[in-house]
DSSP file (Angstrom, degrees, kcal/mol; ACC not computed):
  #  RESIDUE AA STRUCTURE BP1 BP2  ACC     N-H-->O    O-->H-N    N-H-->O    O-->H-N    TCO  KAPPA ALPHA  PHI   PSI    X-CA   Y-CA   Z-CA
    1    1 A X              0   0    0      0, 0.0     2,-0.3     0, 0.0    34,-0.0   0.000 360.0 360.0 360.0 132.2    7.9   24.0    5.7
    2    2 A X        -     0   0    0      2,-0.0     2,-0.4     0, 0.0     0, 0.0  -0.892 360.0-142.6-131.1-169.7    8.6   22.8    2.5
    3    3 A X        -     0   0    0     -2,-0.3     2,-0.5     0, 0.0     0, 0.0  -0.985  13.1-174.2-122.2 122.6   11.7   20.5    1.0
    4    4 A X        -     0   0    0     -2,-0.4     2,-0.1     7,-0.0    -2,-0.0  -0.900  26.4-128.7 -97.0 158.1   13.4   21.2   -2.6
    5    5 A X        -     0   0    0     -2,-0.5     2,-0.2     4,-0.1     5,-0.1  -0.305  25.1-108.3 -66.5 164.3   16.0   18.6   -3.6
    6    6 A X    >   -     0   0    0     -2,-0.1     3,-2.2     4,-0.0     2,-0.9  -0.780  35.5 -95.5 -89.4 161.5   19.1   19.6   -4.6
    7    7 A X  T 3  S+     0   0    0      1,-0.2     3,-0.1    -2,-0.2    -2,-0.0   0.019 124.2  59.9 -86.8  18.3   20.4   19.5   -7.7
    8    8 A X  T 3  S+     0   0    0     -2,-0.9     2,-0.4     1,-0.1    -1,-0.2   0.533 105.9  53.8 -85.4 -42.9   22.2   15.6   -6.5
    9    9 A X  S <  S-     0   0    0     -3,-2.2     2,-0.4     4,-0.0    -1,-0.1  -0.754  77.5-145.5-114.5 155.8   18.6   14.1   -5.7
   10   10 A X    >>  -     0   0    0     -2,-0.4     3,-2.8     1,-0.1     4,-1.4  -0.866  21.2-128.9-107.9 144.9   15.8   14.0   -8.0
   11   11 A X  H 3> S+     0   0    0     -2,-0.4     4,-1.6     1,-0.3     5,-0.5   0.651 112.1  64.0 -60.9 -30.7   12.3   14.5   -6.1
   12   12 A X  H >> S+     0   0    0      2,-0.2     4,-3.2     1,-0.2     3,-0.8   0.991 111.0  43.6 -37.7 -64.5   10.8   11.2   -7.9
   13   13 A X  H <4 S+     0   0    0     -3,-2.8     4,-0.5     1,-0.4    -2,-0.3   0.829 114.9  48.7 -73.1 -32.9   14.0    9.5   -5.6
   14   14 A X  H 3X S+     0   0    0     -4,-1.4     4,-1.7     1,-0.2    -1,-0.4   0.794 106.7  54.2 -95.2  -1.0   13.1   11.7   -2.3
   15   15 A X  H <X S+     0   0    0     -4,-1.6     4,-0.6    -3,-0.8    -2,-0.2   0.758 111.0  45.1 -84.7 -19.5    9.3   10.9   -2.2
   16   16 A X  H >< S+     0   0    0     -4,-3.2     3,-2.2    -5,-0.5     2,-0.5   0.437 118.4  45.5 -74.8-104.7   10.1    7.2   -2.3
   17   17 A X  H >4 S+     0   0    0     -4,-0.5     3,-1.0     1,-0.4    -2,-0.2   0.062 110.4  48.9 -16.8 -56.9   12.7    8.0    0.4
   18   18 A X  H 3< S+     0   0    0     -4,-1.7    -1,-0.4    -2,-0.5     3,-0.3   0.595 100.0  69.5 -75.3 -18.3   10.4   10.3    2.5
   19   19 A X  T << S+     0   0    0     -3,-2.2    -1,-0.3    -4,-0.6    -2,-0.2   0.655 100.7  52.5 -84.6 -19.2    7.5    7.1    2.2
   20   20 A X  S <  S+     0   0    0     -3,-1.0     2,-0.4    -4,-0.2    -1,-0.3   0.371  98.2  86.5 -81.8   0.0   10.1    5.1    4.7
   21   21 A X  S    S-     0   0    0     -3,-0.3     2,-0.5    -4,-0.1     3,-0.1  -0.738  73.1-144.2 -97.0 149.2   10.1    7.9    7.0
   22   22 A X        -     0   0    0     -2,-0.4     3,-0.4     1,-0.1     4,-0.1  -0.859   6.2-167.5-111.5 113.1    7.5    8.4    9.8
   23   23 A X  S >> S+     0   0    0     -2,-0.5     4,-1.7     1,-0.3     3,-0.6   0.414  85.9  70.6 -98.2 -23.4    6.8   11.9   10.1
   24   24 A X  G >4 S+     0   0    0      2,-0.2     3,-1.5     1,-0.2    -1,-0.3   0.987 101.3  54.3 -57.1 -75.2    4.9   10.9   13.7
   25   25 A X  G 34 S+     0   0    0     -3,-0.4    -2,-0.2     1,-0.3    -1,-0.2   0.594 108.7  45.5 -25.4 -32.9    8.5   10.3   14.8
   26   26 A X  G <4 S+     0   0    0     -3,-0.6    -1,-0.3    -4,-0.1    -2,-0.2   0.707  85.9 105.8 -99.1 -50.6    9.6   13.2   13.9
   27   27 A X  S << S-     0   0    0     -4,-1.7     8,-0.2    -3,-1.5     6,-0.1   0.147  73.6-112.1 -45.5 158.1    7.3   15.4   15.1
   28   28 A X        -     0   0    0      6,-2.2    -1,-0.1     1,-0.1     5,-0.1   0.875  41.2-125.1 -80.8 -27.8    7.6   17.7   18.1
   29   29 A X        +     0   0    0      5,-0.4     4,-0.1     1,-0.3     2,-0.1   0.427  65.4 119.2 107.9  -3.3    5.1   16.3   20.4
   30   30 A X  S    S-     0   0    0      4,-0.3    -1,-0.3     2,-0.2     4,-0.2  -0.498  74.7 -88.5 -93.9-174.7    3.0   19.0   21.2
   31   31 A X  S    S+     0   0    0     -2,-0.1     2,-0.7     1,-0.1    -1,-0.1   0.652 122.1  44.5 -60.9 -22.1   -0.5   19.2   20.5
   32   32 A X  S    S-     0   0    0      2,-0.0     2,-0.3     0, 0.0    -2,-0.2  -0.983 105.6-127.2-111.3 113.3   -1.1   20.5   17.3
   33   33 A X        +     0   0    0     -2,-0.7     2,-0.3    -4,-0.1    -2,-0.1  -0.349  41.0 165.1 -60.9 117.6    2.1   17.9   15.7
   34   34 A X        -     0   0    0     -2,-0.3    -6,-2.2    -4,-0.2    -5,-0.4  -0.987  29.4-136.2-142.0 168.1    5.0   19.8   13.6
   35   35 A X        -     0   0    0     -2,-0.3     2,-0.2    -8,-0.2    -8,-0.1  -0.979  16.5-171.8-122.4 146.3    8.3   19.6   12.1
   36   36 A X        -     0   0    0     -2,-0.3     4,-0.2     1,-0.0    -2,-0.0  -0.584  43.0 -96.4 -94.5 160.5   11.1   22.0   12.0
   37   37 A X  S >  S+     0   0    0     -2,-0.2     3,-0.8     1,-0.2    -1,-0.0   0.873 126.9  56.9 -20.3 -61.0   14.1   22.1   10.5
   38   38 A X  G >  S+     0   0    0      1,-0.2     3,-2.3     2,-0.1     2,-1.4   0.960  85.8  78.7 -52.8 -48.5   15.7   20.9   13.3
   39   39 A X  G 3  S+     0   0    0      1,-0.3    -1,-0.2     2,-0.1    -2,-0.2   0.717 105.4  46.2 -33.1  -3.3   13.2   17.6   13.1
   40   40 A X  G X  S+     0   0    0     -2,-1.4     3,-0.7    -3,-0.8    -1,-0.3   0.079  82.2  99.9-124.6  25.6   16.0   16.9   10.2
   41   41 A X  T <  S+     0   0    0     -3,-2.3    -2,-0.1     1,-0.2    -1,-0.1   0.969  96.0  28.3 -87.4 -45.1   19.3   17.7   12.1
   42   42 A X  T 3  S+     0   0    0     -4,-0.3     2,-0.4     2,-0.0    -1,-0.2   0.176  94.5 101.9-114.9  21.8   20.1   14.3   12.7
   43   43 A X    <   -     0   0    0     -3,-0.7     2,-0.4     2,-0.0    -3,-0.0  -0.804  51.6-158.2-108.0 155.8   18.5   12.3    9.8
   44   44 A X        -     0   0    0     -2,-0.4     2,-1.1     2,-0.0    -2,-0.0  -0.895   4.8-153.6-143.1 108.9   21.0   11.0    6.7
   45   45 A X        -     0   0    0     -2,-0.4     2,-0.5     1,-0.1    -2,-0.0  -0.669   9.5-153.6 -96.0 118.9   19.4   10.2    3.3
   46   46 A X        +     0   0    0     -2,-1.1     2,-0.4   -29,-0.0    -1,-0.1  -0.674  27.2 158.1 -82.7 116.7   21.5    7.7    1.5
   47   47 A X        -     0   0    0     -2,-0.5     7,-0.1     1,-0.1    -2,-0.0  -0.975  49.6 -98.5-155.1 128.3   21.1    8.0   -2.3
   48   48 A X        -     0   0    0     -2,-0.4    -1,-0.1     1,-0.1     6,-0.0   0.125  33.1-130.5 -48.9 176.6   23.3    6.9   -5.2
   49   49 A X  S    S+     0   0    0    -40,-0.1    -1,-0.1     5,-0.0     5,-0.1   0.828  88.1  92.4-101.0 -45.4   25.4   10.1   -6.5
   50   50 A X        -     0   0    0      1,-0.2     4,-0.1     2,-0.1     5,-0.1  -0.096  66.5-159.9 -42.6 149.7   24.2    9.1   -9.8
   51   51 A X  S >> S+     0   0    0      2,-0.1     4,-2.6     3,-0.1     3,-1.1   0.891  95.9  53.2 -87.8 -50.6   20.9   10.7  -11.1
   52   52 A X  H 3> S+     0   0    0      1,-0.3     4,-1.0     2,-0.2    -2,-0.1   0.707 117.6  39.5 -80.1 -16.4   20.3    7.8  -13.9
   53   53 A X  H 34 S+     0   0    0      2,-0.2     4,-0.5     1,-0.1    -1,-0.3   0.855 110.6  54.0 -83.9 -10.5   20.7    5.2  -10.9
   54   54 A X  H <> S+     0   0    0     -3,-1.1     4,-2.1     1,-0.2     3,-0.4   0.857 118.3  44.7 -94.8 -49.3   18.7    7.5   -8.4
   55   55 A X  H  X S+     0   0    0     -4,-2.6     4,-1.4     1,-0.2     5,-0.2   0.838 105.3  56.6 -76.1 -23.4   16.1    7.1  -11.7
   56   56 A X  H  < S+     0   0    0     -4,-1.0    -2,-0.2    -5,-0.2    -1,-0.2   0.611 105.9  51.9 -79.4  -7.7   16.4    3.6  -12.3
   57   57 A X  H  > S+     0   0    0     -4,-0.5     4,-1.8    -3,-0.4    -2,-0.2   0.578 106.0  50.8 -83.3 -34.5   15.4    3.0   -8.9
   58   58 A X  H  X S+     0   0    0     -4,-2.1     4,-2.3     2,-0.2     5,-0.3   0.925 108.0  51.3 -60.2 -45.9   12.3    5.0   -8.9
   59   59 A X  H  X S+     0   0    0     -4,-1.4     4,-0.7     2,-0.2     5,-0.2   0.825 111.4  52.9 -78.8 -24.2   11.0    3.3  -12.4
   60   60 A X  H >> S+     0   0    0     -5,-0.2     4,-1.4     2,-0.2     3,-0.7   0.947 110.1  50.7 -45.1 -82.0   11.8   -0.2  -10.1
   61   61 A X  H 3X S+     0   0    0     -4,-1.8     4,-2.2     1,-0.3     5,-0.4   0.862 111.1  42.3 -22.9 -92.5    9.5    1.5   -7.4
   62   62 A X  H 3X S+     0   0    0     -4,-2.3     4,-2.1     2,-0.2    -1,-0.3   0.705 112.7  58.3 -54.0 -10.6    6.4    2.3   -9.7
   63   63 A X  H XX S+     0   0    0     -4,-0.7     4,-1.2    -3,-0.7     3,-0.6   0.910 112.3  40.8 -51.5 -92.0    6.8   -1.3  -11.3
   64   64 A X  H 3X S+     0   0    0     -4,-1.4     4,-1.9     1,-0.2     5,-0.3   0.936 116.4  50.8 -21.1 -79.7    6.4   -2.5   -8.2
   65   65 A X  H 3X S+     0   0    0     -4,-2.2     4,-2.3     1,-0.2    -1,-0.2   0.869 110.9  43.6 -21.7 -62.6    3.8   -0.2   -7.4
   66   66 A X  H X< S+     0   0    0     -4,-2.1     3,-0.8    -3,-0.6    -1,-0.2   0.936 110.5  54.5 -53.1 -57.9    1.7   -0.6  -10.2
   67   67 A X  H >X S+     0   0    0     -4,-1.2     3,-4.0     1,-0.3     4,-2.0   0.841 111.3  54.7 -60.0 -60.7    1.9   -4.7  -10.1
   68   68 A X  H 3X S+     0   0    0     -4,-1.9     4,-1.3     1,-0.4    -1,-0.3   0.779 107.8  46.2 -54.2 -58.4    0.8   -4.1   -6.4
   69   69 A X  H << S+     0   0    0     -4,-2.3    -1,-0.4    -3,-0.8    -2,-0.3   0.423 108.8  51.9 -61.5   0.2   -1.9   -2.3   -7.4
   70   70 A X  H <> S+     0   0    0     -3,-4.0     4,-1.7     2,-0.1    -2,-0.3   0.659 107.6  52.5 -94.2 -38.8   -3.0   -4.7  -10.1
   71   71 A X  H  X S+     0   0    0     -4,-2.0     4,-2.0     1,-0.2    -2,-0.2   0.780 105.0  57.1 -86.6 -12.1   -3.0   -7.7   -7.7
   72   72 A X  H  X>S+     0   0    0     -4,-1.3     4,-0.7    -5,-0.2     5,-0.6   0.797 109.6  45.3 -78.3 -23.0   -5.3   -5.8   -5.2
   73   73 A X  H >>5S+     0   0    0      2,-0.2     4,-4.4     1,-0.2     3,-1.4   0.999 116.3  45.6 -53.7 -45.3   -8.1   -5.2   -8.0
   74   74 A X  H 3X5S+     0   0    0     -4,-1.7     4,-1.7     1,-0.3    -2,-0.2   0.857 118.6  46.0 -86.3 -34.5   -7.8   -8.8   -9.0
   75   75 A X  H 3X5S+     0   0    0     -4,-2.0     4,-0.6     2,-0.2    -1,-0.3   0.322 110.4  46.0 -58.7   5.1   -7.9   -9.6   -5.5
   76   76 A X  H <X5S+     0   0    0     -3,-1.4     4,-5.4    -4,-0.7     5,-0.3   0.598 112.8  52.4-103.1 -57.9  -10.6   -7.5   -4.4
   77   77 A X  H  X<S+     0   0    0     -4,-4.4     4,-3.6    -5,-0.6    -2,-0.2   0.875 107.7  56.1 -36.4 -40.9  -12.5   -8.9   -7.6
   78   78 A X  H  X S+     0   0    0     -4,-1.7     4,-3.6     1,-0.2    -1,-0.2   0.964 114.5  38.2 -47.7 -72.7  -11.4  -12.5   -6.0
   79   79 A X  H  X S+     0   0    0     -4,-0.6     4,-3.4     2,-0.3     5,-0.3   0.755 114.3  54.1 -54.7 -46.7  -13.2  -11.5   -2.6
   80   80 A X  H  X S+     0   0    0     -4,-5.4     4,-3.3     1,-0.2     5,-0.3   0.983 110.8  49.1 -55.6 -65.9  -16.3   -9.7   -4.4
   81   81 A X  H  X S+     0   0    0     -4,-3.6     4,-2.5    -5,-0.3    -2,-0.3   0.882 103.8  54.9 -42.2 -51.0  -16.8  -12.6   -6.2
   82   82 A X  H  X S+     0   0    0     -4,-3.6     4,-2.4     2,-0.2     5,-0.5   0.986 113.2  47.7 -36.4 -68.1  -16.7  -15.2   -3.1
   83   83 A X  H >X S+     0   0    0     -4,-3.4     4,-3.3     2,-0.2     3,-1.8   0.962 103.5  54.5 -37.5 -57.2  -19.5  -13.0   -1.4
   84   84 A X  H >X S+     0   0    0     -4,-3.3     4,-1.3    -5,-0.3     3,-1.1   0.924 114.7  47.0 -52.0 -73.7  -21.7  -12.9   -4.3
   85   85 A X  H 3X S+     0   0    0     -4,-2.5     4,-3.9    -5,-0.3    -1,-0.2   0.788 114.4  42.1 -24.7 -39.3  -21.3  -16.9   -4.2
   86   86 A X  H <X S+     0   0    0     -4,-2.4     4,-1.5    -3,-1.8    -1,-0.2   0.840 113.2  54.8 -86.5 -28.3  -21.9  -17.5   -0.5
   87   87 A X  H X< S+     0   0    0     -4,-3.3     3,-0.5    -3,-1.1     4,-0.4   0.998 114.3  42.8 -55.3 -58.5  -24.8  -14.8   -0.9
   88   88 A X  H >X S+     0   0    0     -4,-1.3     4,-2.3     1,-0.2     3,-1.5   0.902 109.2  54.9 -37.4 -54.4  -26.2  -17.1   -3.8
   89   89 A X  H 3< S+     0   0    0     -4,-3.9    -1,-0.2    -5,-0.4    -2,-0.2   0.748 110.1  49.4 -64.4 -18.0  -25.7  -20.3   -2.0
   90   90 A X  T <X S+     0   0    0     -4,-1.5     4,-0.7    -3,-0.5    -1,-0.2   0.561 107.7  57.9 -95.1  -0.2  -27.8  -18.9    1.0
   91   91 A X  H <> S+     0   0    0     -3,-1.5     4,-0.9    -4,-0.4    -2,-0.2   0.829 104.7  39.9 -65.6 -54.9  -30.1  -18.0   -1.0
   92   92 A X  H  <>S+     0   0    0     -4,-2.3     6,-0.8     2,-0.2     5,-0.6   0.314 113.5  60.5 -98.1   4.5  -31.1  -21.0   -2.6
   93   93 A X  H >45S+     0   0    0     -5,-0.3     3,-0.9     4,-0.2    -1,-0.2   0.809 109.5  43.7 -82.4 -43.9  -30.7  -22.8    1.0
   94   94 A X  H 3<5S+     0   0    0     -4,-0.7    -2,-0.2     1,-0.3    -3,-0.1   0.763 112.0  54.6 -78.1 -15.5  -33.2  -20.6    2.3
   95   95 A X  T 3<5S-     0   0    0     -4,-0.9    -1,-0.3     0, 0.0    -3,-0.1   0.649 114.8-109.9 -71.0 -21.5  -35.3  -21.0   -0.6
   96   96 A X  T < 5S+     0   0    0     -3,-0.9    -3,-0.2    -4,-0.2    -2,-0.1   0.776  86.4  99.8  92.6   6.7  -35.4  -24.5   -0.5
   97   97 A X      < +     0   0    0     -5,-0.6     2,-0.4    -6,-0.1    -4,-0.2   0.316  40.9 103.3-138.8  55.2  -33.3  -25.5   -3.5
   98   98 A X        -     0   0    0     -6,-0.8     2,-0.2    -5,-0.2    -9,-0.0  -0.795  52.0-162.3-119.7 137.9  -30.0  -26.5   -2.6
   99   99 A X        -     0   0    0     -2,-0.4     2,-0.4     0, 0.0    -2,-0.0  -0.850   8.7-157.2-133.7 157.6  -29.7  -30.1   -2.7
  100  100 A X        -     0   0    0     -2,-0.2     4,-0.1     2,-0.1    -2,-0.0  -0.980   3.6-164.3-136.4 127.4  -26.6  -32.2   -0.9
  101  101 A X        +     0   0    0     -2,-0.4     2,-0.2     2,-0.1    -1,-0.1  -0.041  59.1 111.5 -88.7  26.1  -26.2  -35.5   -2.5
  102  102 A X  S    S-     0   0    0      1,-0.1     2,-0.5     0, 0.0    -2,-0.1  -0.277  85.5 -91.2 -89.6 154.1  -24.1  -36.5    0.8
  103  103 A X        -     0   0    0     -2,-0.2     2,-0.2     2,-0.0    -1,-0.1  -0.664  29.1-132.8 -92.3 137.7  -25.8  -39.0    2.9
  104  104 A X        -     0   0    0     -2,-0.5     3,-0.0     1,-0.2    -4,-0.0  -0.730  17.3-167.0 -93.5 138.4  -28.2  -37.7    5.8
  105  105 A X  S    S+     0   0    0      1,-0.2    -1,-0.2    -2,-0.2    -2,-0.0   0.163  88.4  65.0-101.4   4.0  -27.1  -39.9    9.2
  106  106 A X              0   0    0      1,-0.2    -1,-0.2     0, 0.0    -2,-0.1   0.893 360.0 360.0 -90.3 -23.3  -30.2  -38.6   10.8
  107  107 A X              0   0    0     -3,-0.0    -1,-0.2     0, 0.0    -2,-0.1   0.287 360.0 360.0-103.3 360.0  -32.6  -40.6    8.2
């Protein structure tokens, strides 16, 4: 099955739209999952009439997008880094040269 837009929505506007859908839902239930036509009888996609709003809302979307994908790098980086630290610091415990200038209550 496939979907063209019509010449109201532009496809940028119905792939965000279609990324709110769950297609699980939709589906028929048998084993091998599909959708028909019908799977659409009763769904109502709400979408400015304009095209230049329908597009100014997409370029929102991939702003968004992108920055989302920029804070998981920088977060990932965050996290890579933390290991590599805790790896070092167990390193140099089990090595014998990590020092704690904290006071020992056993001594």
């Amino acid at each position: 099955m496939a979907l063209i837009p019509s010449k109201d929505i532009t496809s940028d506007y119905l792939y965000f739209w279609f990324k709110t859908v769950d297609l699980n839902e939709l589906s028929n239930g048998a084993n091998v999952p599909q959708i028909n036509n019908y799977s659409f009888d009763d769904t109502f996609i709400n979408f400015p009439k304009l095209i230049e709003e329908q597009e100014q809302i997409v370029a929102k979307l991939d702003k968004i997008l992108d920055y989302n994908e920029e804070l998981i790098i920088k977060y990932q980086q965050k996290l890579t880094n933390l290991e590599d630290l805790k790896k070092s610091l167990l390193e140099q415990a089990f090595a014998g040269k990590l020092t704690c200038n904290e006071p020992n209550p056993t001594h």
